[in-house]
C-alpha positions as a Markdown table, in Angstrom:
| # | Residue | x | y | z |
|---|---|---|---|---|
| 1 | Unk | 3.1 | -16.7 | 10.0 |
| 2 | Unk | 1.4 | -13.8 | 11.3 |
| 3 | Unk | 3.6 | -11.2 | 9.5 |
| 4 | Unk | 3.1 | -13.5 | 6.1 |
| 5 | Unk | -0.4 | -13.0 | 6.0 |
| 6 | Unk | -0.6 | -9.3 | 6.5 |
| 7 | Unk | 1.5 | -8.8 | 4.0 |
| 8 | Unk | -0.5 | -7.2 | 1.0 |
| 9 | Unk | -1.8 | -4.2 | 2.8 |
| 10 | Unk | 1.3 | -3.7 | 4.3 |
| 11 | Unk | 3.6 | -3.9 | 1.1 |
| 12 | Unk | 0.6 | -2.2 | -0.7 |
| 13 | Unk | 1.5 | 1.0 | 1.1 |
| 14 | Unk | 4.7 | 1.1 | 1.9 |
| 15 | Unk | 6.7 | -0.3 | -1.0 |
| 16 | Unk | 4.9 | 1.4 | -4.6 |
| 17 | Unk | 6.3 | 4.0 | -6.5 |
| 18 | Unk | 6.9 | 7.7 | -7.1 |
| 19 | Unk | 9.6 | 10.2 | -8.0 |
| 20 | Unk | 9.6 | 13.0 | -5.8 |
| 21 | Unk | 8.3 | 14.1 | -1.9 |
| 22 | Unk | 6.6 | 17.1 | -3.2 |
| 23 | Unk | 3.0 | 17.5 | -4.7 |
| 24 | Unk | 2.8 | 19.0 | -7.4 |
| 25 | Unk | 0.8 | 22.0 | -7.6 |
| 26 | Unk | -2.7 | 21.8 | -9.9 |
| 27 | Unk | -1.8 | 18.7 | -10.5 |
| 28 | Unk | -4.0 | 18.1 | -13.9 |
| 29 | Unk | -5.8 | 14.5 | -13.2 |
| 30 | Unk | -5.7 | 12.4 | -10.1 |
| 31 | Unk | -4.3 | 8.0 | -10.8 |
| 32 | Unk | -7.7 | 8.0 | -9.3 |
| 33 | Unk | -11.3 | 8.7 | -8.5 |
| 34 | Unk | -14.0 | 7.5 | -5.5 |
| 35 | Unk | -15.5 | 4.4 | -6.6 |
| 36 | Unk | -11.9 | 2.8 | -7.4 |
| 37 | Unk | -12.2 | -1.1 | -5.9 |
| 38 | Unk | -9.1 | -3.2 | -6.0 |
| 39 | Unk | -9.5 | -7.1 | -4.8 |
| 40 | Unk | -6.1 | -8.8 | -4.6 |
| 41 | Unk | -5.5 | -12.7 | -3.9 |
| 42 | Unk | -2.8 | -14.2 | -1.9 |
| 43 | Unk | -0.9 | -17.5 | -2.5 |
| 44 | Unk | 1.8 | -19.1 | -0.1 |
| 45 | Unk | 4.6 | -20.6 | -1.9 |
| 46 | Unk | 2.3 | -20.0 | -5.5 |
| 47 | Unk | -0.2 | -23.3 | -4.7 |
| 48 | Unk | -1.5 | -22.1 | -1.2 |
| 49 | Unk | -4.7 | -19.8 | -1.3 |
| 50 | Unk | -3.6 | -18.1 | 1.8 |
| 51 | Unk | -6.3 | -15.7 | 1.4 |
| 52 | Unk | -7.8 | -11.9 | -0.1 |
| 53 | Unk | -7.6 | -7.8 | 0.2 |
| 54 | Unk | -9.2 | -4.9 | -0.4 |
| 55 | Unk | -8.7 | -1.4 | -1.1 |
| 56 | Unk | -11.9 | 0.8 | -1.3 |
| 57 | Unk | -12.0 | 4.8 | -2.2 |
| 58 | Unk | -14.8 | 6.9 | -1.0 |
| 59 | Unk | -14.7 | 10.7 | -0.7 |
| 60 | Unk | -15.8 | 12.7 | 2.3 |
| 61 | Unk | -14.7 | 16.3 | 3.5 |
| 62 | Unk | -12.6 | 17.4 | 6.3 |
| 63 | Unk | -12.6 | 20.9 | 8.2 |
| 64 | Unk | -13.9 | 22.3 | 4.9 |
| 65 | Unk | -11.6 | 20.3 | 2.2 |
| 66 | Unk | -12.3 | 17.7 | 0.2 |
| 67 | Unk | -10.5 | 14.2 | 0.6 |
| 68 | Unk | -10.5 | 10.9 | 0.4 |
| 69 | Unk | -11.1 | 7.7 | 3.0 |
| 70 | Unk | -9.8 | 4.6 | 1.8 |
| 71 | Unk | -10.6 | 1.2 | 3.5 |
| 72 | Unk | -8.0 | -1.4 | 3.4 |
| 73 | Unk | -9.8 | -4.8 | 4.5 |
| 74 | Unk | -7.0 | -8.3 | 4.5 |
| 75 | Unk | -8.6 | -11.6 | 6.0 |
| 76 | Unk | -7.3 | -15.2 | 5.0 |
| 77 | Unk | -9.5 | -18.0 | 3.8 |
| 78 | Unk | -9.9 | -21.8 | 3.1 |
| 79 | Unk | -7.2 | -24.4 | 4.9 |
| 80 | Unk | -4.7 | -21.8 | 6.5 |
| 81 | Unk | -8.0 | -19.7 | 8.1 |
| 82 | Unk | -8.4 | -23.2 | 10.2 |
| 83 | Unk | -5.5 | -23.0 | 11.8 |
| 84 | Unk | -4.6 | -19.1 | 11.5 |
| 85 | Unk | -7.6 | -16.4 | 11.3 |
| 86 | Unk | -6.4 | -13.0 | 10.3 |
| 87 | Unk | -8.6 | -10.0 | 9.7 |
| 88 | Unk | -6.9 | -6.7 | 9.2 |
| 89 | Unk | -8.8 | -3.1 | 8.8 |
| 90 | Unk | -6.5 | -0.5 | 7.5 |
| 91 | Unk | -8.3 | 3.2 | 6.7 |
| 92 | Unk | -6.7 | 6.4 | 5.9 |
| 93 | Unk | -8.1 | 9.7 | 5.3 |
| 94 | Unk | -6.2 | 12.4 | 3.5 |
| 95 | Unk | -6.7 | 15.9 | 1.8 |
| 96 | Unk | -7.4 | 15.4 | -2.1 |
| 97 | Unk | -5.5 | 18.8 | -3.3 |
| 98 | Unk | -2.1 | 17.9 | -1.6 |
| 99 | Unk | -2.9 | 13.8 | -0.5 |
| 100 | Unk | -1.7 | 14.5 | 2.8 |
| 101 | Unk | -3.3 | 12.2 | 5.4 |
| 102 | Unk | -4.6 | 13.6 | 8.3 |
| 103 | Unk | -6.6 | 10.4 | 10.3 |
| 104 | Unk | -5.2 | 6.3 | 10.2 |
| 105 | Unk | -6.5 | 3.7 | 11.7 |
| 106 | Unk | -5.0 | 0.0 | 12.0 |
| 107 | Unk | -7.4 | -2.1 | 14.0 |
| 108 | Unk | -6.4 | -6.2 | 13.4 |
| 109 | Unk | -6.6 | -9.4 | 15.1 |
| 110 | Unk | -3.8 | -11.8 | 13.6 |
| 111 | Unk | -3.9 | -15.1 | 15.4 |
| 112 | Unk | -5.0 | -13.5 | 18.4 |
| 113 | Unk | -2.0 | -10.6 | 17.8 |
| 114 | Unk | -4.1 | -7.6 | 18.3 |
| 115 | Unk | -3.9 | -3.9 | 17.2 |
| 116 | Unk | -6.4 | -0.7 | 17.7 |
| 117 | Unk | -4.5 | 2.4 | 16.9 |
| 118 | Unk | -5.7 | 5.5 | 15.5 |
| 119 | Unk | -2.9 | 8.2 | 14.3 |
| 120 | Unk | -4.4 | 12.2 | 14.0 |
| 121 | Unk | -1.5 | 14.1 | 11.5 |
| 122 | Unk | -1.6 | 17.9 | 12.2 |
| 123 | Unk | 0.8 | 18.6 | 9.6 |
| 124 | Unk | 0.9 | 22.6 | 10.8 |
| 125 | Unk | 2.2 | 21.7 | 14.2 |
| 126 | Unk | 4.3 | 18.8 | 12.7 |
| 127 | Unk | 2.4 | 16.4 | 15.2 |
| 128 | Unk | 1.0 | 12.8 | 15.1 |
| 129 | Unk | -1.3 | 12.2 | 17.8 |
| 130 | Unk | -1.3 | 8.1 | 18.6 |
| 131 | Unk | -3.9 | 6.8 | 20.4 |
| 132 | Unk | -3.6 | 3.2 | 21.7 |
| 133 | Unk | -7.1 | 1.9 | 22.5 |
| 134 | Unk | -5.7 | -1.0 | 23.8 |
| 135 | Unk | -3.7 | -0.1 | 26.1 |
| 136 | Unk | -5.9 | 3.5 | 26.7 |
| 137 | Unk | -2.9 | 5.7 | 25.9 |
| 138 | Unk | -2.6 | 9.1 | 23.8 |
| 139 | Unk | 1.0 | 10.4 | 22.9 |
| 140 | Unk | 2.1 | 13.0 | 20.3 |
| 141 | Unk | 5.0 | 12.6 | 18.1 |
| 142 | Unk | 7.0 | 15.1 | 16.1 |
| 143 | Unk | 6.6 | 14.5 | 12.5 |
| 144 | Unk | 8.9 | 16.1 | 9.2 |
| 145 | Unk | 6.9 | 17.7 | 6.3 |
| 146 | Unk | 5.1 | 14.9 | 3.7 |
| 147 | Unk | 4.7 | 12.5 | 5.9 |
| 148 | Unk | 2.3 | 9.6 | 4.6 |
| 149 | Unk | 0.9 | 6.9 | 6.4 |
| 150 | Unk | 1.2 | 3.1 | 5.2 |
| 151 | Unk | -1.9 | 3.1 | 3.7 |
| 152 | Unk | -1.9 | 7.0 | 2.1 |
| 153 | Unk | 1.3 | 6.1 | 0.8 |
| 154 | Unk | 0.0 | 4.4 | -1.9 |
| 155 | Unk | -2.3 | 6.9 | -2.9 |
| 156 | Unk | -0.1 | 9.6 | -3.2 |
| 157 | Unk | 2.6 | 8.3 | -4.9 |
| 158 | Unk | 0.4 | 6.7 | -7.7 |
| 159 | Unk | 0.1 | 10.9 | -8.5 |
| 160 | Unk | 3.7 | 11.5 | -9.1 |
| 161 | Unk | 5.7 | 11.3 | -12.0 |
| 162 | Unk | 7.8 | 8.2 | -13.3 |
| 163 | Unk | 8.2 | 8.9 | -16.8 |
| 164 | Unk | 12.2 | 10.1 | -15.8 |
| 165 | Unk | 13.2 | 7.2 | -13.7 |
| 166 | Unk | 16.3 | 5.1 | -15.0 |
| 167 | Unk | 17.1 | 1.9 | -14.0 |
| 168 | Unk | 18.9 | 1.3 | -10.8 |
| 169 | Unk | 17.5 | 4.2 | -9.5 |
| 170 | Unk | 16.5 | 4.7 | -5.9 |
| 171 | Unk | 13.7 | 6.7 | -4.6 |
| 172 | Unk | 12.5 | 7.5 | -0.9 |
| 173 | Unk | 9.2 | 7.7 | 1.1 |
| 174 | Unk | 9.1 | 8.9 | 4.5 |
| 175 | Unk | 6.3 | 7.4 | 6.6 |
| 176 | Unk | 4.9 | 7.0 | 10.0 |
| 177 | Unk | 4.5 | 4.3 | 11.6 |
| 178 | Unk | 3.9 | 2.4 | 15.2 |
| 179 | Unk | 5.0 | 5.9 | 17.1 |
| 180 | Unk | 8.1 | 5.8 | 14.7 |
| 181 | Unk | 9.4 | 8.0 | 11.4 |
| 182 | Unk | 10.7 | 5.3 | 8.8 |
| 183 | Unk | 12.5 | 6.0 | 5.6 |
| 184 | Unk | 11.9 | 3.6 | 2.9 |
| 185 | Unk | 13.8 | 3.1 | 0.0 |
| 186 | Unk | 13.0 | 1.7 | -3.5 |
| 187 | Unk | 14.4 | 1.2 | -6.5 |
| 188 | Unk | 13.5 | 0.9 | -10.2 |
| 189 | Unk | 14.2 | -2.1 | -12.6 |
| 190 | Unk | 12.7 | -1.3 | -15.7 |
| 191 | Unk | 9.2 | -2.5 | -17.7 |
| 192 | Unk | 7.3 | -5.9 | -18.3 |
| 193 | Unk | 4.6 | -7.3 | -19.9 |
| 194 | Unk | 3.0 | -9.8 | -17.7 |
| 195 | Unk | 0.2 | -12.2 | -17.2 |
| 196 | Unk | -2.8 | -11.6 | -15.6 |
| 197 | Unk | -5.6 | -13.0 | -15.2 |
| 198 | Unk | -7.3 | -10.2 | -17.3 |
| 199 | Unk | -4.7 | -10.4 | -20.1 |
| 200 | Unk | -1.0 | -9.3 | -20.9 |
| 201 | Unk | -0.3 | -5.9 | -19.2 |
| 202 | Unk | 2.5 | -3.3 | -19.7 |
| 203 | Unk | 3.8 | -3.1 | -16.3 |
| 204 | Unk | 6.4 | -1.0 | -14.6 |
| 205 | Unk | 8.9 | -3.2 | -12.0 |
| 206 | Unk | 9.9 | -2.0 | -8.1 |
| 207 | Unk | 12.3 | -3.6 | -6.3 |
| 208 | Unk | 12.0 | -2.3 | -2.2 |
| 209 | Unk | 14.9 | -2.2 | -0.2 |
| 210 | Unk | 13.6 | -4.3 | 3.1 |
| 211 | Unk | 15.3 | -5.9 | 6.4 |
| 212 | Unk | 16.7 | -9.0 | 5.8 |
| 213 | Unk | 16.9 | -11.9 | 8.4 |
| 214 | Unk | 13.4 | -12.4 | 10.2 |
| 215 | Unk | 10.5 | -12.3 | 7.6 |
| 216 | Unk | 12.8 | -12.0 | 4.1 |
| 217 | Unk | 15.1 | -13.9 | 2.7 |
| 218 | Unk | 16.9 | -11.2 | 1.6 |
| 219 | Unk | 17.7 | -7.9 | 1.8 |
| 220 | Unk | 16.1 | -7.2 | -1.9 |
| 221 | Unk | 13.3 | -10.1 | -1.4 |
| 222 | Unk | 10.2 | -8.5 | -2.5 |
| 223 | Unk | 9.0 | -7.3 | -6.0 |
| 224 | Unk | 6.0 | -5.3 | -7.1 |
| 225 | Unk | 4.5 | -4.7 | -10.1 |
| 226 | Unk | 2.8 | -1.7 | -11.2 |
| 227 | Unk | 0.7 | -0.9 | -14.7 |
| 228 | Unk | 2.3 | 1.1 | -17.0 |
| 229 | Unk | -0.7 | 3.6 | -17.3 |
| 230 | Unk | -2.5 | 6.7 | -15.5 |
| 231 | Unk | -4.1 | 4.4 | -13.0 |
| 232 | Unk | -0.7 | 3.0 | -11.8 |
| 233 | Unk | -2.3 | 0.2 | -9.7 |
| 234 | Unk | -0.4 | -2.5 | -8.6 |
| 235 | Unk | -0.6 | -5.8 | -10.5 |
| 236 | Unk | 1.5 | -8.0 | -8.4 |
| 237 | Unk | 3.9 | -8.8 | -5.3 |
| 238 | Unk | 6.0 | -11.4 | -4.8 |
| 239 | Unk | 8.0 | -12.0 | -1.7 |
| 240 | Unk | 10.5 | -14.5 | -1.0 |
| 241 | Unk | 10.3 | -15.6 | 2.9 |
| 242 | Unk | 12.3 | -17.3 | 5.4 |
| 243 | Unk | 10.2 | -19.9 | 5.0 |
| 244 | Unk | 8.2 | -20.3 | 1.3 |
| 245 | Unk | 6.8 | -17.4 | -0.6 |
| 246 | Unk | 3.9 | -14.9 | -0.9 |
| 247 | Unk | 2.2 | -13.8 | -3.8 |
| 248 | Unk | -0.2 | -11.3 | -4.4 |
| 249 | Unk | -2.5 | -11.0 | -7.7 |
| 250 | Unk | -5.0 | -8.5 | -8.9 |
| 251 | Unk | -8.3 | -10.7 | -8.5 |
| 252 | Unk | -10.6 | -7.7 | -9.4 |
| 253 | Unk | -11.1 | -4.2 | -9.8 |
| 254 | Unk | -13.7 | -1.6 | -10.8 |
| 255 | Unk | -14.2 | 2.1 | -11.2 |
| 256 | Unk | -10.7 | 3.0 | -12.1 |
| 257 | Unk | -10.2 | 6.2 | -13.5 |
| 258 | Unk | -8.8 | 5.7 | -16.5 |
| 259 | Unk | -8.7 | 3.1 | -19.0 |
| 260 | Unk | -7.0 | -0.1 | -18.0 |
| 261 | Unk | -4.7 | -0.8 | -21.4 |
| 262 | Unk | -4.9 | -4.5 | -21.6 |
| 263 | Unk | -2.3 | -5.8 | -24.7 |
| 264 | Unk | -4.1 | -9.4 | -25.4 |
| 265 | Unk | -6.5 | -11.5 | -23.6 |
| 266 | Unk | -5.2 | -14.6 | -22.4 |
């Protein structure tokens, strides 16, 4: 149950959408600004409120640069909080020019399952410093070139290009994660219009390769959608589990950076 809950921010970040590994240069206008709010609800098994998520952008400065610190905030509500509390705090910081994180921290308490880590990226030295406050540890890891973290990862590959994607094609992320590198494959399925609760929205569809066997049903369980505009935000995620389903849902947003193209309303 534990890993059910946390889903959103963790699917959020890991499993979007992009092209290719490598920023472009003067890259014209960002998929986003500071001030961008996304609120996302969560059902279980699509009757379930299970509970909600946040993603918040501010902008701040690091040894001279501007970037970005986004706050990622997942906590469940109504029945399932009786019985199961989960409150997840997800923040990254990365450079605005190349989106490159540089500071993560993942500090949760998951029916008593506890995390507080913070992850320092010197992307010069190729290092990831992990500090474990838990357990009072601090050990660097070598790290490859544009490396994200699971919350950056969003961010970054909202500002790549997907008007030449085919169907069926794959696409790569490499992250880091819990002391480790990972390599996370996606793959393409084509457009939608779907219902939200704002109206019909042009949507572009992402199916992430994921293990199969203790959270997923499948190998190819989980599907996100994105909007087919600048903002590229994610509209929805829907994951089959071993046991029932999760659903995420765009609740609420504001200060988005572009216009969000709405077909109809409902």
């Amino acid at each position: 149950m534990r890993k059910y809950l946390s889903i959103l921010l963790f699917l959020s970040a890991l499993t979007t959408f992009g092209q290719s590994e490598k920023q472009k240069e003067n890259t014209p206008e960002l998929a986003f600004k500071k001030g961008e709010w996304l609120k996302y609800r969560m059902s279980y098994s699509n009757f379930l409120n299970a509970g909600f998520a946040t993603l918040d952008v501010k902008q701040t400065r690091n040894n001279g640069q501007e970037a970005f610190h986004v706050k990622g905030f997942g906590e469940t509500t109504g029945v399932i909080s009786w019985f199961f509390k989960v409150e997840d705090n997800y923040q990254t910081y990365f450079y605005k020019e190349s989106l490159q994180p540089y500071r993560f921290i993942r500090k949760i308490n998951e029916g008593g399952y506890t995390k507080n880590k913070e992850i320092l990226f010197n992307s010069d030295a190729n290092l990831a410093t992990v500090k474990n406050f838990k357990k009072n540890t601090q050990q660097d890891y070598k790290i490859s070139n544009n490396i994200q973290d699971m919350l950056s990862a969003l961010y970054y590959l909202r500002n790549q290009d997907l008007q030449h994607l085919s169907t069926g094609q794959s696409i790569e992320l490499k992250l880091f994660f819990d002391e480790e590198t990972y390599v996370f494959k996606l793959q393409y399925l084509g457009k939608e219009i779907i219902k939200t609760k704002f109206g019909s929205v042009n949507s572009l569809i992402f199916k992430p390769l994921v293990q199969a066997g203790r959270v997923f049903k499948e190998e190819e369980s989980v599907t996100i959608w994105i909007s087919d505009d600048k903002n590229k935000i994610p509209l929805r995620i829907k994951a089959s589990l071993a046991v029932g389903s999760l659903r995420a849902d765009l609740d609420e947003f504001k200060g988005l950076a572009h216009p969000f193209n709405i077909i109809f309303n409902n």
